[in-house]
Kinemage of the C-alpha trace (Angstrom):
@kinemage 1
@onewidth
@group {chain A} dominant
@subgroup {mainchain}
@vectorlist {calphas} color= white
{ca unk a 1} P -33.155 -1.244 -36.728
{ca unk a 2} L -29.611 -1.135 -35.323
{ca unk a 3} L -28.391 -3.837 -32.660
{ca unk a 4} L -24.711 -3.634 -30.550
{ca unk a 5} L -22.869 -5.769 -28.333
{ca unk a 6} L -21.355 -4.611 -25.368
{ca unk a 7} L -19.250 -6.467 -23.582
{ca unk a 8} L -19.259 -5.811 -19.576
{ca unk a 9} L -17.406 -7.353 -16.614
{ca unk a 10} L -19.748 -10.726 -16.815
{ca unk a 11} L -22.021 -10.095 -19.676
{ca unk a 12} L -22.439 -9.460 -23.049
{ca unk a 13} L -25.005 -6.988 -23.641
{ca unk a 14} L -27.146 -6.984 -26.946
{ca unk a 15} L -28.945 -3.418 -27.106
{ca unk a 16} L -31.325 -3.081 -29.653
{ca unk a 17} L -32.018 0.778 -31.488
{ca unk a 18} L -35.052 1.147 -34.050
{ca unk a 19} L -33.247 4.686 -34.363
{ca unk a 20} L -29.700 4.797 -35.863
{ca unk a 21} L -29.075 8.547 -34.135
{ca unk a 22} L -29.444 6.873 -30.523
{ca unk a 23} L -26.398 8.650 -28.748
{ca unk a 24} L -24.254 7.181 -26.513
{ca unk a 25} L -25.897 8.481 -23.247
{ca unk a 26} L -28.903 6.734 -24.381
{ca unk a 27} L -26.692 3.788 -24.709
{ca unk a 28} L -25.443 4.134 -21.405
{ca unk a 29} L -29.141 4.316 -20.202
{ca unk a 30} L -30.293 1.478 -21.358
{ca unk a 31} L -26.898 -0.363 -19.707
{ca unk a 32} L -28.093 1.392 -16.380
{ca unk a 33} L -31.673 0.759 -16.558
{ca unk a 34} L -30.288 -3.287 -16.873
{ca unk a 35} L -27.991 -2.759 -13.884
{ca unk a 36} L -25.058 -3.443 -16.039
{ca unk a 37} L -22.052 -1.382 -15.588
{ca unk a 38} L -19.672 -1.432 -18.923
{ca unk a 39} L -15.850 -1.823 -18.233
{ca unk a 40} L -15.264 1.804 -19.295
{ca unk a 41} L -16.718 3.113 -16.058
{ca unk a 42} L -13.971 1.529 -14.088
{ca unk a 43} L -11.434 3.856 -12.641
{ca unk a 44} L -8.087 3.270 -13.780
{ca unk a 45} L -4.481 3.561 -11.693
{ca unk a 46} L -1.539 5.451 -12.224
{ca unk a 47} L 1.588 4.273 -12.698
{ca unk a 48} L 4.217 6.397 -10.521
{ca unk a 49} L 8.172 6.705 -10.263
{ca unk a 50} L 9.616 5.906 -6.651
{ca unk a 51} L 10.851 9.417 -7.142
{ca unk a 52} L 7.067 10.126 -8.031
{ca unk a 53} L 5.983 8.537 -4.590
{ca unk a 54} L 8.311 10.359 -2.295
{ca unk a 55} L 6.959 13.283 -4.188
{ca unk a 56} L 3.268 12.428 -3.346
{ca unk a 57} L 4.396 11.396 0.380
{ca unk a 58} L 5.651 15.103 1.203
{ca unk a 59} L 2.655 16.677 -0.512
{ca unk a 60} L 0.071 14.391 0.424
{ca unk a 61} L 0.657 13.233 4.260
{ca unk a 62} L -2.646 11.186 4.883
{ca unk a 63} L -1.424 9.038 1.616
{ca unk a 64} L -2.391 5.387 2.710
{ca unk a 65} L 0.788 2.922 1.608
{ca unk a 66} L 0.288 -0.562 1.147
{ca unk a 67} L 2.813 -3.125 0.488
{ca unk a 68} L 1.554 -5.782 -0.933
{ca unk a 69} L 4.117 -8.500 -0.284
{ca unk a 70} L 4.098 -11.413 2.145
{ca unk a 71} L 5.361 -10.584 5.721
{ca unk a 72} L 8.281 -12.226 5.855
{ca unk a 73} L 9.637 -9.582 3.116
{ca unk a 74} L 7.701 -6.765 4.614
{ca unk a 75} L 9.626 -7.590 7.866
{ca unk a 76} L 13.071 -8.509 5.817
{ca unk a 77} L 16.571 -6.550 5.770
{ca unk a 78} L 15.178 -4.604 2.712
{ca unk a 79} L 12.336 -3.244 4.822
{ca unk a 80} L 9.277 -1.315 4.086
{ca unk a 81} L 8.195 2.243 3.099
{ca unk a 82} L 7.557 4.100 6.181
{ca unk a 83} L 4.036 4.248 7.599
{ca unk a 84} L 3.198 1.444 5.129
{ca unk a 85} L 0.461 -0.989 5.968
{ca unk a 86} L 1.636 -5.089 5.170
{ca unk a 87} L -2.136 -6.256 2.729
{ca unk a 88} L -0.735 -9.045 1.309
{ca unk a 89} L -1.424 -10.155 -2.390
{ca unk a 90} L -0.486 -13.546 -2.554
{ca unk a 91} L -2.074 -15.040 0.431
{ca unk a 92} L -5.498 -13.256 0.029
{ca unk a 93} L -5.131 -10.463 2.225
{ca unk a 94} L -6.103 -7.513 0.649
{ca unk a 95} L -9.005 -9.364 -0.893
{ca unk a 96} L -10.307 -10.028 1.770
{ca unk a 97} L -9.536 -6.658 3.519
{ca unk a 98} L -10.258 -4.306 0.915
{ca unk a 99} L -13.722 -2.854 2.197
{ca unk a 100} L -11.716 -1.354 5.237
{ca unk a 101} L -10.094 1.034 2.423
{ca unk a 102} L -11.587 4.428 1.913
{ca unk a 103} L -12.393 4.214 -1.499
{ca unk a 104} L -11.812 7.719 -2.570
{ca unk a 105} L -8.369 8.673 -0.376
{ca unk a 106} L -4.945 8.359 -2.234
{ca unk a 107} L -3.649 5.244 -1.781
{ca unk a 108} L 0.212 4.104 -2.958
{ca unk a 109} L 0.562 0.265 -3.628
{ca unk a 110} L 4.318 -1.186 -3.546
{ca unk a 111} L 5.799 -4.790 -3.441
{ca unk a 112} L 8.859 -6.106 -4.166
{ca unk a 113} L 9.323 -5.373 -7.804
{ca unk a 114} L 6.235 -3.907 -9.632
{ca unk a 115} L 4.706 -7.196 -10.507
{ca unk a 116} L 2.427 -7.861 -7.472
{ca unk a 117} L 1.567 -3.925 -7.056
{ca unk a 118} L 0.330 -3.898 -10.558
{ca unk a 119} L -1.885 -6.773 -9.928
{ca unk a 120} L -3.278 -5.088 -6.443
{ca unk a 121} L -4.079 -1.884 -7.960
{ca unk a 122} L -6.261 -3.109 -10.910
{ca unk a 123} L -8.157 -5.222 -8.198
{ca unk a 124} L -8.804 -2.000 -6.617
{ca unk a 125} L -9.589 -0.090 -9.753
{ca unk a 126} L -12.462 -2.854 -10.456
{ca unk a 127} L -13.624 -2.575 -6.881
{ca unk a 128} L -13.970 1.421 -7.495
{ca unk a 129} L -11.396 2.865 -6.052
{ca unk a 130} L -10.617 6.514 -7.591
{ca unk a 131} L -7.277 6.911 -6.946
{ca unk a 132} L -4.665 3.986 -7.044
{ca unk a 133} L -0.519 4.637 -7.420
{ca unk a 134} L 1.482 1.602 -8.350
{ca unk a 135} L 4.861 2.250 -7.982
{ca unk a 136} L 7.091 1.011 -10.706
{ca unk a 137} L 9.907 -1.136 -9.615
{ca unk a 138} L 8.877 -1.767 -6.528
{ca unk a 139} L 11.281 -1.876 -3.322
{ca unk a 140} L 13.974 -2.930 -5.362
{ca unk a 141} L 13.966 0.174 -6.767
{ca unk a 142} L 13.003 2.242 -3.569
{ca unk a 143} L 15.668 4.797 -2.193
{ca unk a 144} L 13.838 5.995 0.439
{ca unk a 145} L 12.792 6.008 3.695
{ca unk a 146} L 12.232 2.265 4.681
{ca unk a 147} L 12.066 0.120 7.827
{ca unk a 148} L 11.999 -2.925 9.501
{ca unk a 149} L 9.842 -4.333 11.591
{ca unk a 150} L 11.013 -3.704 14.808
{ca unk a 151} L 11.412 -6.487 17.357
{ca unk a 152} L 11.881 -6.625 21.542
{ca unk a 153} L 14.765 -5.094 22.644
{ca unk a 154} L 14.434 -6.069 26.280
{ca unk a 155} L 14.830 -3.270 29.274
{ca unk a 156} L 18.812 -3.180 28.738
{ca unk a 157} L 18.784 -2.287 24.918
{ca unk a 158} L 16.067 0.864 25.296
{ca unk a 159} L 18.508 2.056 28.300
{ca unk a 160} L 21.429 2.163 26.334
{ca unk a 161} L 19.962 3.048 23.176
{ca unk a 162} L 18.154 6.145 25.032
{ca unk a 163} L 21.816 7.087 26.096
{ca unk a 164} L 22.642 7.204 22.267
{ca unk a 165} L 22.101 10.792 20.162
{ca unk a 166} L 20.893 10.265 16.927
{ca unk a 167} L 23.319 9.392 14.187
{ca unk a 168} L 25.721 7.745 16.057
{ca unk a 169} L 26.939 3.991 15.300
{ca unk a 170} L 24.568 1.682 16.294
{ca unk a 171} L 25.846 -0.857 18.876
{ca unk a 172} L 26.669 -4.100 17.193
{ca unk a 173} L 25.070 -6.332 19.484
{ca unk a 174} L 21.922 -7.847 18.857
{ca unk a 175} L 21.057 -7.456 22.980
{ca unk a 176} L 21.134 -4.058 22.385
{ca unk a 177} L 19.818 -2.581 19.655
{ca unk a 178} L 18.724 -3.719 15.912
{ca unk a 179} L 20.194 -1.607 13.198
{ca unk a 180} L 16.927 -1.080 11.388
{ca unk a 181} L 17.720 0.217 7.665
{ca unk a 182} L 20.958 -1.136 8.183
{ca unk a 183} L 22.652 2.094 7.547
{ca unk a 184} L 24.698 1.938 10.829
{ca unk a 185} L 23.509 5.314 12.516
{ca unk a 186} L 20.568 5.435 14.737
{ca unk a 187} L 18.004 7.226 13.680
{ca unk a 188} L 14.344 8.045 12.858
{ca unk a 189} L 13.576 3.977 12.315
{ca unk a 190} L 15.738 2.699 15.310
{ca unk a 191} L 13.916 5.427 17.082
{ca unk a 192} L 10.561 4.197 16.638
{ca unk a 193} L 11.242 1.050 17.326
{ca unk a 194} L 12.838 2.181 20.855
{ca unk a 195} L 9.995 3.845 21.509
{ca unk a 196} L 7.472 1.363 20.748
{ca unk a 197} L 9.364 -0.826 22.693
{ca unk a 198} L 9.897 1.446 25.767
{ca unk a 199} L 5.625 1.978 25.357
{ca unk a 200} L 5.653 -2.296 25.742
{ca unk a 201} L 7.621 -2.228 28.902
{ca unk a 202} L 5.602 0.159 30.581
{ca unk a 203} L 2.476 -1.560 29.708
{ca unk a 204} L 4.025 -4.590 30.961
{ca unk a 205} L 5.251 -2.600 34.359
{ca unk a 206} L 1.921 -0.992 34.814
{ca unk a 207} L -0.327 -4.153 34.438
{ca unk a 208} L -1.476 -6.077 37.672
């Protein structure tokens, strides 16, 4: 008679064999048949370059990106990856926000320097998720496409901004328009951020 231990997420297992050929699939049976689930089954993430994740961006377009930081750096000068969604770590967010997450799309986690993303992503590999990026290095690291959030501009800034062609200096002034990635040209951030703006004043024009 043969006994093992198995440890599992909350448990330690003691299976019992009177047979010493009992595979391992009869192993695993008995584990099932107790509704335990060993630590082996989880799905494990992969660990990605930033060059790796602009990669995966042009290849895979419905990629889900989530930063993981607080929103005060998700909003900060240094910005965020485009079309990234702010589940903060720290505070609880993503905890709590999780089950909203397809659990078998792509999904890209990020933060600030690797440290918080690496914590995220083995949450979501114990919560089943099949397949987790963390991106090494975090934004620090980042040389991509990233953003700000954008802010009001008021009527006066979209006007003039509008009148602007793309790549040109951005206007210095704060009433007019916000320099988004802070690389002096207007472009594809300040952009959005005129146009979601623009789509706020005629909301605001249109309601009674």
């Amino acid at each position: 008679m043969t006994s093992v231990d198995i440890n599992t997420n909350s448990h330690t297992v003691t299976v019992i064999f009177d047979d010493t050929q009992t595979t391992m699939a009869q192993m695993q049976e008995e584990l099932t048949d107790g509704d335990y689930t060993p630590e082996s089954s989880h799905y494990v993430h992969t660990n990605i370059t930033p060059e790796e994740a602009k990669n995966m961006m042009a290849t895979h377009p419905e990629l889900l990106i989530l930063d993981v930081r607080e929103a005060g750096e998700f909003c900060d000068a240094v910005g965020h990856i485009l079309h990234a969604s702010n589940y903060p770590w720290d505070s609880g967010v993503l905890e709590e926000m999780y089950e909203v997450l397809p659990l078998d799309d792509n999904i890209l986690i990020a933060d600030a320097d690797g440290t918080l993303s690496h914590l995220a992503a083995n949450f979501l590999d114990e919560k089943g998720f099949t397949s987790v990026y963390d991106m090494e290095g975090g934004m620090g690291v980042w040389n991509g496409i990233s953003v700000a959030c954008c802010h009001s501009f008021g009527l006066e800034g979209i006007i003039v901004a509008l009148q602007l062609s793309v790549n040109l200096p951005a206007i210095a002034s704060d009433m007019l328009v916000r320099d988004v990635n802070g690389d002096g040209k207007i472009g594809v951030a300040e952009a959005a951020c005129i146009l979601e703006a623009a789509s706020g004043t005629n909301e605001q024009r249109s309601s009674p």
